[in-house]
N, C-alpha and C positions, 0 to 999 in steps of 0.2 A: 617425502611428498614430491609428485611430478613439477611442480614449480607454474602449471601450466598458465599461470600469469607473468611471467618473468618480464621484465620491461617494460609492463601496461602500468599506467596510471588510473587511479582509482578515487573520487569521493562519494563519501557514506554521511549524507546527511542524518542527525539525531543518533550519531553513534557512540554515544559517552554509555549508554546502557543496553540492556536490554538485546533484540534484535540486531538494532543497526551496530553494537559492538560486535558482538557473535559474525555477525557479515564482515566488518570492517579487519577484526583479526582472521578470519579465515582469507582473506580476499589478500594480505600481508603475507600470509604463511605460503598462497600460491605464489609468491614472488612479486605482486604489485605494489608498487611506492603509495599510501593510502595518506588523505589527508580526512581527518577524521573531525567532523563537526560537530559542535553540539553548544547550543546557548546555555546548556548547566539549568535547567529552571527544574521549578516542580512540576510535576504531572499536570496540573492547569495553566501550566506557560509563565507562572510566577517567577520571580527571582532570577538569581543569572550566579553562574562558579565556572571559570576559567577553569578550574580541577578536573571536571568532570569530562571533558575532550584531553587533557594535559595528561590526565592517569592512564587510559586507554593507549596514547600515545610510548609514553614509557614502557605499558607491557610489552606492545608490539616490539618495540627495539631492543629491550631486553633478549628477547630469541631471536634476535639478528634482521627484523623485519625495517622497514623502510615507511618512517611516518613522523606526519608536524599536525598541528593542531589549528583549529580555527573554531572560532568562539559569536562568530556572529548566528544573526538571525534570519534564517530563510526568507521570513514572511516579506523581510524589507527585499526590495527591489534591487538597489543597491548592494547591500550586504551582500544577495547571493550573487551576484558581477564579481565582488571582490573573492568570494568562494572561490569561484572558477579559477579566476586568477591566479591565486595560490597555488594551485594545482600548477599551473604552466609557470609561473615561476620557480618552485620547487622543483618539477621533475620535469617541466617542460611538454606536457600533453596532457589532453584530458582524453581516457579513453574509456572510462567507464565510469557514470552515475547512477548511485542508488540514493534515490527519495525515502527519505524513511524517518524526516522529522515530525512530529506530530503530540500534540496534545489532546487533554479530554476534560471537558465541561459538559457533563453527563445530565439533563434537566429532562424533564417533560414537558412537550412540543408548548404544550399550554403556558406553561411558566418559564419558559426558556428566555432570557434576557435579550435584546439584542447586541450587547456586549460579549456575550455566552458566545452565540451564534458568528458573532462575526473573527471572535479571536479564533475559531476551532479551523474556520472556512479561510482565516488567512495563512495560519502552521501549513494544514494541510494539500488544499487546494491552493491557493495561490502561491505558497513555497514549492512546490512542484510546480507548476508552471514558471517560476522565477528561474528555479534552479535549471530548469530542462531547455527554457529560454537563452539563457547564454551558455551556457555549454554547447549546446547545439551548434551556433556561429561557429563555435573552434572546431565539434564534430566536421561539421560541413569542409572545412576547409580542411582538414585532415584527410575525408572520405572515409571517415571510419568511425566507429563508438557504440558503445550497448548503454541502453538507458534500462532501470529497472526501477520502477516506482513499487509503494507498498500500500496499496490497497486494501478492502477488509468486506470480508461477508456480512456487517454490518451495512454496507452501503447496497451491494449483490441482491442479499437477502429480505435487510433488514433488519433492527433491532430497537426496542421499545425504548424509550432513553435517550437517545444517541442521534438523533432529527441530524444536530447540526454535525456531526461524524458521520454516520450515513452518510450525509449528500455530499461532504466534501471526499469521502470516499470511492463513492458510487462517480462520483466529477472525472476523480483520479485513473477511475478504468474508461471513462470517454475519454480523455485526454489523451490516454495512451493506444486507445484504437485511430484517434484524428493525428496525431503526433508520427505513428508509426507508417502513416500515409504521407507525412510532410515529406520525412527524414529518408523511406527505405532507398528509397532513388541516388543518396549519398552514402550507401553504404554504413548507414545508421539503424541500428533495431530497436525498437520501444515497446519492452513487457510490462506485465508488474504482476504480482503477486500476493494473493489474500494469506497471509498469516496465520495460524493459530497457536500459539504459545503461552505461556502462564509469565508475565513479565509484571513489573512495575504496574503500567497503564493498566493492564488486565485485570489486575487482581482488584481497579478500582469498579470492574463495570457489574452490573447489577445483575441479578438473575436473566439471562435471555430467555428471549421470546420463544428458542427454541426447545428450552426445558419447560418452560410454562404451560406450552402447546402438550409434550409430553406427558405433564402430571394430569391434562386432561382428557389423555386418552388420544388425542388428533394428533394423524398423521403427519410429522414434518419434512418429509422427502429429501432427506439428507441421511436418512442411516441410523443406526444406530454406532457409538465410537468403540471400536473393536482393540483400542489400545490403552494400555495403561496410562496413567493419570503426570505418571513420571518422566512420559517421555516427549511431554510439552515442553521444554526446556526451548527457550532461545538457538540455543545451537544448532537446534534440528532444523529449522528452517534454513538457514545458512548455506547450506551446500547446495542447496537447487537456487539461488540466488546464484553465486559464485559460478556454478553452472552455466549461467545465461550472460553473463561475464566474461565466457569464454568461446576461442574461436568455434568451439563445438557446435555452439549454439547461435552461429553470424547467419543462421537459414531462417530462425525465429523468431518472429515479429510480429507484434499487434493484439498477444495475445495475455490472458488474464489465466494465472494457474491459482489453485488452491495449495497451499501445503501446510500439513499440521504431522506431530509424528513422525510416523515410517509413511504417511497418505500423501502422494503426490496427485492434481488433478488439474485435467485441463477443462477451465468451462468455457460452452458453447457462446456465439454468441445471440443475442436474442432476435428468435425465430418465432414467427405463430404457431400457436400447439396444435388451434380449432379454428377454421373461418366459416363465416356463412355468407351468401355473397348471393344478390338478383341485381337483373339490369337495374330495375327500378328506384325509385329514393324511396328508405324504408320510413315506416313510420313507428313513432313510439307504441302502437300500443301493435303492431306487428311486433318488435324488436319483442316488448313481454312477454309476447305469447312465445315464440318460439326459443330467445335467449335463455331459460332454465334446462330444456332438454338438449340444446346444443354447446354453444359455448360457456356456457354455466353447469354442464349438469355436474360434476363434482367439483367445486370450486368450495374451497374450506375457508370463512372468514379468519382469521388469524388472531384476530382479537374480538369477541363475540362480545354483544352489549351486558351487560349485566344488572341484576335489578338494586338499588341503594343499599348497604348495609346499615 
């Protein structure tokens, strides 16, 4: 392997599993000193095992890789300060963060708890902001660093379920378009990256919206998946993370990719498709009449009412 991280220091938040381990060991094996986090909990944020960042660690150094452990939790304010730190007292910089702690309390909007709601919104969005917050100050004064947050076409898209992962989702690619405006002037770049892999978290989440759409015949303007079922593995995503990681990619910034498989993709950001436009103030029963043939006329409800069973 080209080593092409040789020197960088690296944290991988939520990298005891899944993803952020797959990042964490490949981002070790391009020669970056990795401090690898992870609070050990369940998939809904429960419990807590020092093991589960500890064993991660062990591999890495096993094949000669360079890594220590930290066991806190994103969400706290603190905690992620002390994250950072780690990093600079271990290997003395911090030059690259991936966001990628996250949990799932998968409910419908209707019955969703505010407990639910607020544990999903503080793993995700607000650990990302934690995390990306003090790193940054050390960024800054460095003049250098790549942030790479983990995003998901749940928040993009959508998905029926996941209200409160959605939004802290969907948060996490505004963050990283406003972020990547603070920072680019320091020589700092803020991407982040929608996932698709078959992990842990995944295999809790319910049929999507966008199979549902499918068995009903409607369009869901994403494709059909032209790749095996095998090649969702954590791993695959890894290497376009690590990618962005690297000086290759110190021109990139702001921007939100998709990658599932061998499918690497850059999405736009949001643009109007259709407008309609007079000097005048329209009015509602204007807006009626002509809303279905213009900016309505193919517009697909995505969840259609249905009558009681």
């Amino acid at each position: 392997m080209a080593k092409r991280l040789a020197g960088k220091v690296a944290i991988v938040t939520g990298a005891g599993r899944g993803i952020g381990r797959a990042i964490a060991e490949l981002l070790a094996a391009e020669g970056a000193g990795v401090v690898v986090n992870d609070l050990g909990s369940a998939v809904d944020g429960t419990g807590a095992s020092v093991s589960v960042a500890d064993e991660v660690v062990a591999a890495i150094r096993v094949r000669g890789g360079k890594a220590v452990a930290n066991h806190g939790s994103v969400a706290d304010f603190a905690a992620a300060e002390r994250l950072i730190a780690t990093a600079v007292k271990e290997f003395g910089a911090v030059d690259v963060l991936v966001n990628n702690a996250g949990i799932l309390r998968d409910r419908m909007i209707f019955n969703m708890s505010e407990e639910e709601w607020d544990a999903v919104i503080a793993v995700h969005l607000k650990g990302t902001f934690n995390c990306t917050r003090h790193a940054a100050r050390i960024m800054r004064e460095q003049r250098r660093g790549q942030i790479i947050s983990i995003s998901s076409t749940s928040g993009v898209y959508g998905n029926s379920g996941q209200a409160n992962y959605g939004a802290a989702k969907d948060g996490i690619a505004g963050l990283t378009r406003v972020a990547a405006r603070d920072l680019g002037r320091y020589g700092i770049t803020v991407n982040a990256v929608c996932p698709g892999a078959m992990t842990r978290m995944a295999a809790t989440v319910p049929q999507t919206a966008r199979e549902r759409r499918a068995e009903r015949g409607l369009a869901t303007g994403l494709g059909e998946r032209t790749f095996p079922l095998q090649n969702f593995g954590p791993e695959n995503v890894a290497p376009f993370v690590v990618y962005l990681a690297t000086d290759a990619a110190r021109d990139i910034n702001g921007q939100i990719f998709l990658v599932m498989a061998g499918l690497v993709a850059l999405l736009g950001y949001p643009a109007p498709v259709r407008t309609i436009q007079r000097d005048a103030r329209w009015t509602p029963e204007e807006i009626a009449t002509i809303f279905p043939h213009t900016l309505g006329m193919d517009l697909v409800n995505p969840a259609p009412a249905k009558e009681p069973s």
